[in-house]
Backbone bond lengths (Angstrom), bond angles and torsions (degrees), N, CA, C in turn:
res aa  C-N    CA-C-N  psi(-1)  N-CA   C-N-CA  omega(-1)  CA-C   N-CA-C  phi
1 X - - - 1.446 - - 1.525 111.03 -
2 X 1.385 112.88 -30.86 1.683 100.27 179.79 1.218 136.51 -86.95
3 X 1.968 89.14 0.13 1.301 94.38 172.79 1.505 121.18 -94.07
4 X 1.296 110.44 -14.90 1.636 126.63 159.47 1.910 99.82 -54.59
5 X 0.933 126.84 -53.47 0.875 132.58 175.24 1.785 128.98 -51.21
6 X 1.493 109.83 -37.68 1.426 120.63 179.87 1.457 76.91 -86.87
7 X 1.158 144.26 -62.58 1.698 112.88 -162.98 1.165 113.02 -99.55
8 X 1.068 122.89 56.29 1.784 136.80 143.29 1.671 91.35 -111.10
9 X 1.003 136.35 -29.24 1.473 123.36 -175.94 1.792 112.09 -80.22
10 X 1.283 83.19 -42.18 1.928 106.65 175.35 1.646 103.55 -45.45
11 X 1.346 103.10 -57.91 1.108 108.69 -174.50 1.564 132.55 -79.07
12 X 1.786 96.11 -14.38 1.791 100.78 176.28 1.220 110.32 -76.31
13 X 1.561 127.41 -26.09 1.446 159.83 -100.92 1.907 78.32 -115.24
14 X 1.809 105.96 -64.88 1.508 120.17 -173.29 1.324 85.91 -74.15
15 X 1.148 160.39 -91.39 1.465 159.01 -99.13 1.806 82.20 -70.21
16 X 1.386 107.66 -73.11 1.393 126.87 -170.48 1.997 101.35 -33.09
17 X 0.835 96.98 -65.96 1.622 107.20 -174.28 1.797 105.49 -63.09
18 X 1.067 116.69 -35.46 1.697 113.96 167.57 1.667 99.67 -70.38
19 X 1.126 124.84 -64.77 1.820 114.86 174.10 1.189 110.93 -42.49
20 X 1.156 143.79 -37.38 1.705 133.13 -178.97 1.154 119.63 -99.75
21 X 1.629 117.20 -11.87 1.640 112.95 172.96 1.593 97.53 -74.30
22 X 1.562 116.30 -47.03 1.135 133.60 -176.76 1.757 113.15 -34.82
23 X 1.562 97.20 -50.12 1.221 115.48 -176.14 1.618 112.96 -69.92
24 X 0.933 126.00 -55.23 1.353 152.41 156.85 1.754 114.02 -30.16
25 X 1.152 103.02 -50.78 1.903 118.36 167.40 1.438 109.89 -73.94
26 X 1.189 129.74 -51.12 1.137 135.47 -173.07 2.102 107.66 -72.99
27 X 1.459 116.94 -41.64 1.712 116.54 153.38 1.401 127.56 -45.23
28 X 1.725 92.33 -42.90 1.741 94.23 167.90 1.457 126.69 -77.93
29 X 1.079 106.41 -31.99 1.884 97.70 159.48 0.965 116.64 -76.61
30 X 1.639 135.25 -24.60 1.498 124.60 174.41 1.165 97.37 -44.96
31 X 1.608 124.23 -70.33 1.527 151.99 -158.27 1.479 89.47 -37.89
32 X 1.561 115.82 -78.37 1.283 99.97 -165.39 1.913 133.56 -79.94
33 X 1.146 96.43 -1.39 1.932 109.69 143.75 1.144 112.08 -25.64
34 X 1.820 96.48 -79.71 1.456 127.41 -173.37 1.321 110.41 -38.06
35 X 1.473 120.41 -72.72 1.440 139.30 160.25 1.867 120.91 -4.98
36 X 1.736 104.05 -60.98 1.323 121.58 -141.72 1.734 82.92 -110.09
37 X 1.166 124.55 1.05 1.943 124.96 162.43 1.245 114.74 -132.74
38 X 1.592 116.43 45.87 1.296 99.83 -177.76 1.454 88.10 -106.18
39 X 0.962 125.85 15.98 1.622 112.65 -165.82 1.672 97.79 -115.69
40 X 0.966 133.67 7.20 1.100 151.85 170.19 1.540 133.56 -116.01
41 X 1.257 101.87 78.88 2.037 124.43 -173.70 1.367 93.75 4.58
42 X 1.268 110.51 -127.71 1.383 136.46 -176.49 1.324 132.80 -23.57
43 X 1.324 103.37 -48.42 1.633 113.67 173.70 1.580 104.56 -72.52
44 X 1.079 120.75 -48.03 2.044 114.18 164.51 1.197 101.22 -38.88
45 X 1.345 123.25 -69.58 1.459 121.08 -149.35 1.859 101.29 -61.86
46 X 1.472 113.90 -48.68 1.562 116.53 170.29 1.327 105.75 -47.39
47 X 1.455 118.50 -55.59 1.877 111.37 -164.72 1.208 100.33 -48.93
48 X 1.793 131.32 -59.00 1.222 133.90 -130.10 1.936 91.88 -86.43
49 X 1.034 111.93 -45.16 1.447 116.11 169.40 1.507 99.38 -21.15
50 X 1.409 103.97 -74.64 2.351 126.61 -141.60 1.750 86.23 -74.75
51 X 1.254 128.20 -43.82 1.268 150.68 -168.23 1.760 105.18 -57.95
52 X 1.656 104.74 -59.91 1.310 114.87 -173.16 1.998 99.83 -79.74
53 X 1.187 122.54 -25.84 1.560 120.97 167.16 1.483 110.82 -82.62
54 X 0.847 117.34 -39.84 1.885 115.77 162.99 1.399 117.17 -46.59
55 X 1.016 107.97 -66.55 1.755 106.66 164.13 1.226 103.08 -66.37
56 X 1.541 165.79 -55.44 1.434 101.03 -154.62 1.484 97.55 -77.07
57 X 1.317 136.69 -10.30 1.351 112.08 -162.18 1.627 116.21 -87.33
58 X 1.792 96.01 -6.81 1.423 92.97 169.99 1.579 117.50 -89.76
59 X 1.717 109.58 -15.90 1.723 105.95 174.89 1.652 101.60 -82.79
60 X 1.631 136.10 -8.74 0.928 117.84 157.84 1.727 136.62 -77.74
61 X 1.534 110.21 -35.20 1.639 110.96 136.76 1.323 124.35 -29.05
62 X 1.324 125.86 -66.45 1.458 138.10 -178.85 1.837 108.84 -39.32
63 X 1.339 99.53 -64.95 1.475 126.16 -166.31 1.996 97.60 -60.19
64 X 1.500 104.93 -54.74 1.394 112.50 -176.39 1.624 110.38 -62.04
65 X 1.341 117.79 -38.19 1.666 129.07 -170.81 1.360 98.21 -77.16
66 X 1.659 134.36 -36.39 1.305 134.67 173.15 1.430 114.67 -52.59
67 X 1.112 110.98 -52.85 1.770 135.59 -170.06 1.657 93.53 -54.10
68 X 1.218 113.82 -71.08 1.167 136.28 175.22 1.570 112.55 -26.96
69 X 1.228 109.76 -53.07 1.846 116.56 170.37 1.179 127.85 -77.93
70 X 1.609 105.13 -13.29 1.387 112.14 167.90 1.348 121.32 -112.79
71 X 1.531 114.41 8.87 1.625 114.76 143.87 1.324 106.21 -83.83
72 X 1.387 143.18 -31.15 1.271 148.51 -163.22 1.873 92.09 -69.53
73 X 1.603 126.22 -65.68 1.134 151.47 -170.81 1.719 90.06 -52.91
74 X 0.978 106.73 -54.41 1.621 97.21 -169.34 1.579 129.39 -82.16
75 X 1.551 95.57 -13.95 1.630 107.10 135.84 1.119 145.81 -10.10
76 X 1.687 85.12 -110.62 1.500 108.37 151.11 1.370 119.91 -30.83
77 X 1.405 140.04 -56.73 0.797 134.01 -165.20 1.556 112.91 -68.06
78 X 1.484 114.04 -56.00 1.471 108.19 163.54 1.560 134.64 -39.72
79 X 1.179 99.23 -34.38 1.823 119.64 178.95 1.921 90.71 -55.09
80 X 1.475 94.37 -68.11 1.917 102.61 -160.83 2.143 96.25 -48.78
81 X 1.358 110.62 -51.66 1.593 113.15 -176.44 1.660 94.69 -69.94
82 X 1.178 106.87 -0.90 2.277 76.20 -176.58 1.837 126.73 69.21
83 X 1.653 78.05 24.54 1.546 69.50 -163.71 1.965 102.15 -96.48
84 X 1.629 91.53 24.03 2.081 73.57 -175.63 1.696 101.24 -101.59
């Protein structure tokens, strides 16, 4: 059982780190969007709008999918202690 347990952690451990690199890659192309239309009125002002609502709704995915692995993680963990 505890080894079911070390790889449910193994594995929240990568999940977690693919959601925030993910997150992290996807800010840096916003960023440079932002960057490569700012010199252009209107379409800046539109990018930075869709750009600044894209992110939060992608750091709220992020934040919600985290949560999510660490009810999963804390599971498991109760299961291996006996504690349900």
């Amino acid at each position: 059982m505890a080894s079911s347990y070390s790889d449910v952690q193994k594995a929240v451990r990568v999940e977690k780190f693919r959601i925030w690199f993910a997150w992290v890659s996807g800010s840096a192309i916003m960023l440079v969007i932002a960057v490569a239309t700012q010199d252009i009125a209107i379409v800046s002002v539109v990018t930075q709008v869709l750009l600044v609502f894209l992110g939060i709704l992608a750091t709220i995915a992020a934040v919600r999918m985290t949560n999510a692995l660490n009810r999963k993680a804390e599971a498991a963990r109760k299961e291996v202690l006996g504690e349900l």
